[in-house]
C-alpha positions, 0 to 999 in steps of 0.5 A: 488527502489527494485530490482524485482524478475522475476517470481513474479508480480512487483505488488504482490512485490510492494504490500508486500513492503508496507504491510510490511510499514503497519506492522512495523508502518511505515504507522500507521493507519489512515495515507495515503499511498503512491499515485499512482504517488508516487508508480510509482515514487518510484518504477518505475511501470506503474500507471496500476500496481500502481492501482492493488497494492492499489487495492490489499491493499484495498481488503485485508482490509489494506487500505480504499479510501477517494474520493478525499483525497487518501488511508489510513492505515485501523484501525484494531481491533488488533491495541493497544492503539486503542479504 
């Protein structure tokens, strides 16, 4: 769990955590990101803030949602070895 910062939305921290997971390789493309219940699980957020944070993720391009199967690490074109 992070210790959250008050003056920031727990979501936007949320957010920057696993955008940072994407960046570093944690999270390689194609691979699912954490659910909603294990967002709320590792973090101790409410699902609502949980949702917002995948929501972020997908409308900044970094994740796409499967129906049914959960949220995936985005292919970038910038990605190497990636065709």
């Amino acid at each position: 769990m992070i210790e959250f910062v008050p003056d920031i939305p727990r979501w936007r921290q949320v957010a920057e955590v696993v955008r940072g997971r994407i960046a570093d390789g944690t999270y390689p493309p194609r691979t699912r990101v954490p659910s909603v219940v294990q967002l709320t699980a590792e973090f101790g957020i409410a699902n609502a803030t949980a949702h917002k944070v995948l929501r972020a993720l997908r409308e900044e391009g970094l994740t796409y949602t499967e129906p049914g199967l959960g949220s995936f690490v985005a292919h970038r074109p910038d990605d190497k070895g990636e065709a």
